[in-house]
DOPAZA-749618 format. One record per residue (C-alpha): residue in one letter; residue number from 1; chain; x, y, z. Coordinates in nm, 3 decimals. Example, Ala and Ser with C-alpha at 12.3 -4.5 7.8 and 13.67 -1.06 7.14 Angstrom:
% residues 2
residuo,num,cadena,xx,yy,zz
a,1,A,1.230,-0.450,0.780
s,2,A,1.367,-0.106,0.714
//
This chain:
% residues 332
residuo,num,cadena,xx,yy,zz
x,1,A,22.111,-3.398,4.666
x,2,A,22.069,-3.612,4.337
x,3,A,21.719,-3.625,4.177
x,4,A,21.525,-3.891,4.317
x,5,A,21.660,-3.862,4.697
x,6,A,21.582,-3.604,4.943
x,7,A,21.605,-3.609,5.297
x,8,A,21.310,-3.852,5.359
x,9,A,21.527,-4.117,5.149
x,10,A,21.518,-4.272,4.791
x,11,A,21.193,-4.291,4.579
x,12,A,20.992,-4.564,4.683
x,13,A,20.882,-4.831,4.401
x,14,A,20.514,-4.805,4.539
x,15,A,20.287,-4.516,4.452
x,16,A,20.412,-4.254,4.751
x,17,A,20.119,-4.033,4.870
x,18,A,20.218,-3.703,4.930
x,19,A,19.986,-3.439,5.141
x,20,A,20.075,-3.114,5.065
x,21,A,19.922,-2.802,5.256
x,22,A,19.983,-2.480,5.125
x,23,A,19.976,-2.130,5.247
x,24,A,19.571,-1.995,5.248
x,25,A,19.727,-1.659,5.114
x,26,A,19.807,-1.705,4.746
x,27,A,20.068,-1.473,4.753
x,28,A,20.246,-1.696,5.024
x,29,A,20.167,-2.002,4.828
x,30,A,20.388,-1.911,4.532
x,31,A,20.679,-1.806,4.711
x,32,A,20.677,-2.155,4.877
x,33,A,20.601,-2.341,4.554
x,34,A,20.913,-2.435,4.471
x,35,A,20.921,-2.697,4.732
x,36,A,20.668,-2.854,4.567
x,37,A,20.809,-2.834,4.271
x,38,A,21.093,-2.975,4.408
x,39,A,20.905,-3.306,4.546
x,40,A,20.763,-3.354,4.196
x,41,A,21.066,-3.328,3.989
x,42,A,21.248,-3.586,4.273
x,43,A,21.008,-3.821,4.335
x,44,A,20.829,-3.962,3.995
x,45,A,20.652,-4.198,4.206
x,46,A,20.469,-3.977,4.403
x,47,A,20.118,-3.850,4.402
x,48,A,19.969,-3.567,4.519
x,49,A,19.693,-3.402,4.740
x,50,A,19.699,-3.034,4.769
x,51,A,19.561,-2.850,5.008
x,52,A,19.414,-2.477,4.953
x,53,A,19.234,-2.167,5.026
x,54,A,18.985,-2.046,4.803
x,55,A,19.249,-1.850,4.628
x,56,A,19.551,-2.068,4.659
x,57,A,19.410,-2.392,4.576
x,58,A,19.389,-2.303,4.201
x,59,A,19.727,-2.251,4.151
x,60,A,19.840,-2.593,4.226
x,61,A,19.563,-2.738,3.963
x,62,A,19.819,-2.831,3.729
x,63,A,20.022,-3.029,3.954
x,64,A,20.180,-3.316,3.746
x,65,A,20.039,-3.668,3.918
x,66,A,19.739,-3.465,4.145
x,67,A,19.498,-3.706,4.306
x,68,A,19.330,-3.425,4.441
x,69,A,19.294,-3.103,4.493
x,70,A,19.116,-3.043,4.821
x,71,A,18.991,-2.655,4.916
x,72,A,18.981,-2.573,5.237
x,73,A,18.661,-2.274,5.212
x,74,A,18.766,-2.116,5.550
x,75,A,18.957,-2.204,5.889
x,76,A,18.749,-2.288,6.136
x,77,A,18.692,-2.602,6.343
x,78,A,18.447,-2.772,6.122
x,79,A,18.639,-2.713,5.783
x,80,A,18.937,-2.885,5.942
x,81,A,18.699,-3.209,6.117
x,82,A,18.632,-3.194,5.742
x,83,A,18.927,-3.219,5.609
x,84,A,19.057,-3.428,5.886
x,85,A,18.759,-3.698,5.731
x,86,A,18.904,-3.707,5.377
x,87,A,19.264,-3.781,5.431
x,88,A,19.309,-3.968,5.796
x,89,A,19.233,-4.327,5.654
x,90,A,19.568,-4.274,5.415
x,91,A,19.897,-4.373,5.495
x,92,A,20.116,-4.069,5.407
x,93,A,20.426,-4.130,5.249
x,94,A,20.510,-3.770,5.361
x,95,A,20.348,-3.456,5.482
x,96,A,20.435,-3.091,5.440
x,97,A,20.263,-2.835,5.603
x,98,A,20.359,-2.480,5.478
x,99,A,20.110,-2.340,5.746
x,100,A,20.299,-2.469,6.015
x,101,A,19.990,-2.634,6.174
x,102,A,19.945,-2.911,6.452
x,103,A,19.726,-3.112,6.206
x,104,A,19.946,-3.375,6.071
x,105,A,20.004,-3.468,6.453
x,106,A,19.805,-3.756,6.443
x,107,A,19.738,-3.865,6.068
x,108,A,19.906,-4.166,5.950
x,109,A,20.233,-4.120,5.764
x,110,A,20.601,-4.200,5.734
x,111,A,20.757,-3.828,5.774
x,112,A,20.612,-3.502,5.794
x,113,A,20.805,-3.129,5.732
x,114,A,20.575,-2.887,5.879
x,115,A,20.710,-2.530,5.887
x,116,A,20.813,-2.384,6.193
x,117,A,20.807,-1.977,6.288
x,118,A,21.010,-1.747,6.018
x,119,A,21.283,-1.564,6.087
x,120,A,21.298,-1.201,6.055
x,121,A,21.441,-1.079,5.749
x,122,A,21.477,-1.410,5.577
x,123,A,21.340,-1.451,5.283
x,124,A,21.052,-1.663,5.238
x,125,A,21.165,-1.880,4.941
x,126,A,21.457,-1.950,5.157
x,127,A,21.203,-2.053,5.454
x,128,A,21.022,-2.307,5.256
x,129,A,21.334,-2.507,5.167
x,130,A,21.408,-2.474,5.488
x,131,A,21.114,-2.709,5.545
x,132,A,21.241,-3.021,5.338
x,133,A,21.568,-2.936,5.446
x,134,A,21.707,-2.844,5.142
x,135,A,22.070,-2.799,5.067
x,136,A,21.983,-2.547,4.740
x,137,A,21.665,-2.323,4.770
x,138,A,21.469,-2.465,4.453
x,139,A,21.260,-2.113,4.312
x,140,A,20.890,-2.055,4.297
x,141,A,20.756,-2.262,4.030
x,142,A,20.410,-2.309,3.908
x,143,A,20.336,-2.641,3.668
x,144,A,20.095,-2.518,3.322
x,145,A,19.969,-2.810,3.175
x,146,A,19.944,-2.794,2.786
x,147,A,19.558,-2.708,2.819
x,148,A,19.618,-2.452,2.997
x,149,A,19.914,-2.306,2.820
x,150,A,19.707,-2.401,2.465
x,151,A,19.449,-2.157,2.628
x,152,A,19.683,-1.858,2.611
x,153,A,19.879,-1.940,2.304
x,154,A,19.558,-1.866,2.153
x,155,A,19.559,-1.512,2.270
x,156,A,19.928,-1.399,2.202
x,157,A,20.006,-1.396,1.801
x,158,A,20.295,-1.609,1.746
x,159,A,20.489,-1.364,1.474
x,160,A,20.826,-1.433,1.638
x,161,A,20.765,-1.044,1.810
x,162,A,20.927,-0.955,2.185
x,163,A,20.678,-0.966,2.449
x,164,A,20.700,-0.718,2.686
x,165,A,20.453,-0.789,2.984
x,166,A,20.344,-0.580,3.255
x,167,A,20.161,-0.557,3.547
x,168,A,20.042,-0.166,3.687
x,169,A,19.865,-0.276,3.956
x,170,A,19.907,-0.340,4.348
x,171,A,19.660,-0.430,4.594
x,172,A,19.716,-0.110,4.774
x,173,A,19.822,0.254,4.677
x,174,A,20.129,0.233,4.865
x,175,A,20.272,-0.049,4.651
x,176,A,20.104,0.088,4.323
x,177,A,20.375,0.278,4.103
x,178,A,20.241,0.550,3.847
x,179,A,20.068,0.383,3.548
x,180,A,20.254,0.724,3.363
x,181,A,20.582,0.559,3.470
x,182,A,20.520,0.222,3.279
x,183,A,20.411,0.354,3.005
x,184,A,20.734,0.554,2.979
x,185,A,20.895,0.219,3.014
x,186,A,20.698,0.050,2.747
x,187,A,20.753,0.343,2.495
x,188,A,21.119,0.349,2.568
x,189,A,21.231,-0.045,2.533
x,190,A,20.975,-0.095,2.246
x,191,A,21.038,0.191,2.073
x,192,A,21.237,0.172,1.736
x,193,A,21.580,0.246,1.954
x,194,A,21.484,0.027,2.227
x,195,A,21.663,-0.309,2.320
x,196,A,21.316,-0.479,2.249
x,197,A,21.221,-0.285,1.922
x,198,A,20.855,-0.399,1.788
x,199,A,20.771,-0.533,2.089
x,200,A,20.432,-0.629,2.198
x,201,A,20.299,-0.505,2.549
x,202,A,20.111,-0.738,2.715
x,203,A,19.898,-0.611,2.999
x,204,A,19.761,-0.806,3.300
x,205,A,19.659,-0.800,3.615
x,206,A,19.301,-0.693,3.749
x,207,A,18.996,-0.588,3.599
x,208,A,19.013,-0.275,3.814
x,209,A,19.310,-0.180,3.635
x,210,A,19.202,-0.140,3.292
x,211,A,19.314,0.264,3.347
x,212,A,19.631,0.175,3.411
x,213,A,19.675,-0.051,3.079
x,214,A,19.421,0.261,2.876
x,215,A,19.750,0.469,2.990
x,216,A,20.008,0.256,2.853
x,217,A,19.828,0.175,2.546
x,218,A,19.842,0.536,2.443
x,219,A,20.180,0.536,2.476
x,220,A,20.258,0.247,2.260
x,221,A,20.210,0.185,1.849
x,222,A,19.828,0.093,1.733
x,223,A,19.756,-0.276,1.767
x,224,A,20.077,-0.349,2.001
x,225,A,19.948,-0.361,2.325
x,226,A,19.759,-0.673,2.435
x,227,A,19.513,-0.570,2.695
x,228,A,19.437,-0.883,2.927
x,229,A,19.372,-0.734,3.265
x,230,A,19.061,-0.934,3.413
x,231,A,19.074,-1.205,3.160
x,232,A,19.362,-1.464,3.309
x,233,A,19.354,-1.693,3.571
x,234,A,19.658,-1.727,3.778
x,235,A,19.815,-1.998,3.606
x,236,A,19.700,-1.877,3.290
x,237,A,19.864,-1.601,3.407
x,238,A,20.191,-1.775,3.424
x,239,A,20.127,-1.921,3.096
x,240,A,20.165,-1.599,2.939
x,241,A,20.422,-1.492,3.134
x,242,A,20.647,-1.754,3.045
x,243,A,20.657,-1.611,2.665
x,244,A,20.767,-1.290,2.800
x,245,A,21.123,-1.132,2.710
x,246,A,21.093,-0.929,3.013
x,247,A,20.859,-0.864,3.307
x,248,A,20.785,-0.523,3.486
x,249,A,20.604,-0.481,3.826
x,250,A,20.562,-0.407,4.177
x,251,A,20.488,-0.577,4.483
x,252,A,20.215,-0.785,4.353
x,253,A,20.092,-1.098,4.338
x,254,A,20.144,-1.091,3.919
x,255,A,20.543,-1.061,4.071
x,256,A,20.519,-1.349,4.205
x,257,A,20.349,-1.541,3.909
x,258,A,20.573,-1.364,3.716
x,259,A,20.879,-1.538,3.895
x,260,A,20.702,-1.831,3.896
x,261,A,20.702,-1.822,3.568
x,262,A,21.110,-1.787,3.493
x,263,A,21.039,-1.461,3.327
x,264,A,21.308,-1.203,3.387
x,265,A,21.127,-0.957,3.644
x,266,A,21.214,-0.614,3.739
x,267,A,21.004,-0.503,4.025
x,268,A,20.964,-0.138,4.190
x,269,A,20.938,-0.217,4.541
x,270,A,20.890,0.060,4.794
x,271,A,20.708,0.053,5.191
x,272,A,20.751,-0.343,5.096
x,273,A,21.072,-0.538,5.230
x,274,A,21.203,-0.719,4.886
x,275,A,21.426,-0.885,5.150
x,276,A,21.178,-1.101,5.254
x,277,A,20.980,-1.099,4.958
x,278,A,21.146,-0.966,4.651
x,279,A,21.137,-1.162,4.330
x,280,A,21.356,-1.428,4.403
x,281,A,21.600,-1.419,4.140
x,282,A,21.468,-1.086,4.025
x,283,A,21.565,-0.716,4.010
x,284,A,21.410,-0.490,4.259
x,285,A,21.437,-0.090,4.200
x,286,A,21.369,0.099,4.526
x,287,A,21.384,0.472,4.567
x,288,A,21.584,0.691,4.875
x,289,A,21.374,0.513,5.182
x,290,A,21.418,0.188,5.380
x,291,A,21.093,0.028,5.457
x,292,A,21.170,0.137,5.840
x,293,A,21.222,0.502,5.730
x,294,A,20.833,0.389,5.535
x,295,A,20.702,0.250,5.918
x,296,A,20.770,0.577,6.047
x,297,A,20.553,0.770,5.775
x,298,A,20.279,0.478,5.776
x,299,A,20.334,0.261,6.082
x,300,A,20.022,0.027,5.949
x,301,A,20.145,0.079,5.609
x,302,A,19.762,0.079,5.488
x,303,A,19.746,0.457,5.480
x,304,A,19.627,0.642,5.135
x,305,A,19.965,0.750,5.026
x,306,A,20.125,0.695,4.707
x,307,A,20.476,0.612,4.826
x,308,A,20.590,0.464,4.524
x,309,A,20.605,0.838,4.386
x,310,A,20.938,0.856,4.454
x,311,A,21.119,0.495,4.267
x,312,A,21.229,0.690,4.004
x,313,A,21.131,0.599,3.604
x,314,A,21.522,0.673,3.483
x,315,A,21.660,0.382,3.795
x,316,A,21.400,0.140,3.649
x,317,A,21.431,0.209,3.282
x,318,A,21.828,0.160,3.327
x,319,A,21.801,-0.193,3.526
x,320,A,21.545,-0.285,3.269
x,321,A,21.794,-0.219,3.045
x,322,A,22.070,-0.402,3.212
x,323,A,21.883,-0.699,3.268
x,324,A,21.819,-0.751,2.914
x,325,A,22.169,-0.704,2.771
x,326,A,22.275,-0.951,3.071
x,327,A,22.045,-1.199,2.891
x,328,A,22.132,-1.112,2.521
x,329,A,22.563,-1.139,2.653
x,330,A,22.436,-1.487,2.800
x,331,A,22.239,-1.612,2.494
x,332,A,21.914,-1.611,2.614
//
């Protein structure tokens, strides 16, 4: 498709209201964004209202040409009568509904994608093209503004250094890989003989896992590690993660900001299915077991077992490696 067209025709001349309504997980919401991205890059005329949870509302707050950002506090009846009240007198130029809801049914509008049930073992960047009925599957992508980018500028010295960032944590043991194992990394590609010597290692993610970055700051030179766990927003977040030479991870939602991002990302994945939700784009490390031969040890996979014990540091340090002489051979 050339810019400017898509399937619901050419830009119109008139301001073209778009309603966007986006996943309530955030996680979900940036593996989807790139159809959003999509709409703003082809469609200069258009404006936008976004449509959020709690936590996925913020990350479309730097939307280029957002009339509003509308969050949606929870999902029952009254919060959507509510929302029903503050967009049904607009004529929609288009809809898209990533949560594959009935509520566009009977608003006012021109055309409407709304996403219909996913398909087992595709992956879900592919299933939100899918939507607008994309021919190429556009990747996650998160719009900084300059404010916001300005923000974390501020907090990453500009000395022409690598930037190494990573991100220990996991929202469950299961996904969580050793904070021993990163640190490993860190020494190893920053070090003197590493491929990014003098590097700084920039640490985010939670609050909660300020052990995790205590453990790879010992590891590391004094004054090179850059300890911002708890401080970044999502998008702030991605800010930072856009300066960085290289990205390490797991199955996380800093992965997906990460990707969002364009950073180069190698993830340890593990009980998670990086079909269906790897880094899109990304490398993903995984150790002996399929996530079936995972089901089998933790059918709910929510049990307290450390199952990332087993992605080995040496397979991770190597496609680290790999991925960054790819980029240096490329010119990157």
């Amino acid at each position: 498709m050339n810019a400017g067209e898509s399937v619901y025709g050419p830009v119109m001349a008139a301001r073209f209201p778009i309603l966007y309504l986006a996943e309530a997980d955030p996680e979900d919401a940036i593996l989807s964004s790139g159809a959003l991205a999509y709409l703003v890059e082809a469609m200069p005329q258009a404006g936008f209202t976004v449509v959020g949870s709690p936590a996925s509302a913020p990350l479309f707050a730097d939307t280029p040409r957002l009339d509003r950002l509308i969050v949606l506090e929870k999902e029952g009846r009254l919060e959507w009568l509510g929302l029903w009240n503050q967009v049904r007198a607009t004529r929609w130029g288009l809809v898209v509904d990533m949560r594959g809801t009935r509520f566009s049914d009977k608003l006012k509008r021109q055309k409407r994608a709304v996403r219909g049930e996913d398909e087992p073992g595709a992956h879900k960047v592919e299933l939100a093209a899918r939507v607008l009925q994309l021919d190429e599957v556009p990747p996650p992508r998160l719009h900084v503004s300059e404010t916001t980018q300005a923000s974390v500028d501020r907090l990453i010295p500009a000395d022409g250094a690598p930037l190494l960032a990573i991100a220990p944590g996991a929202d469950w043991m299961g996904k969580q890989w050793p904070a021993e194992r990163y640190a490993i990394l860190a020494s190893s590609l920053a070090g003197a003989d590493g491929p990014l010597a003098g590097a700084r290692v920039l640490v985010i993610g939670e609050d909660g896992d300020r052990d995790a970055a205590h453990t790879i700051r010992l590891a590391m030179p004094r004054g090179r590690t850059l300890e911002l766990q708890g401080r970044l927003s999502p998008l702030q977040a991605v800010a930072a993660l856009r300066r960085a030479d290289l990205y390490l991870g797991g199955d996380s939602i800093w992965t997906r900001l990460a990707t969002s991002a364009g950073a180069p990302v190698v993830a340890a994945f593990g009980p998670s299915d990086d079909a269906v939700c790897g880094p899109w784009g990304g490398t993903v490390v995984r150790g002996p077991r399929s996530v079936a031969e995972f089901r089998k040890i933790d059918p709910g996979l929510n049990q307290a077992i450390q199952h990332m014990n087993e992605v080995p540091v040496e397979r991770v340090l190597k496609a680290a490696r790999k991925v960054l002489a790819e980029r240096v051979n490329a010119g990157a």
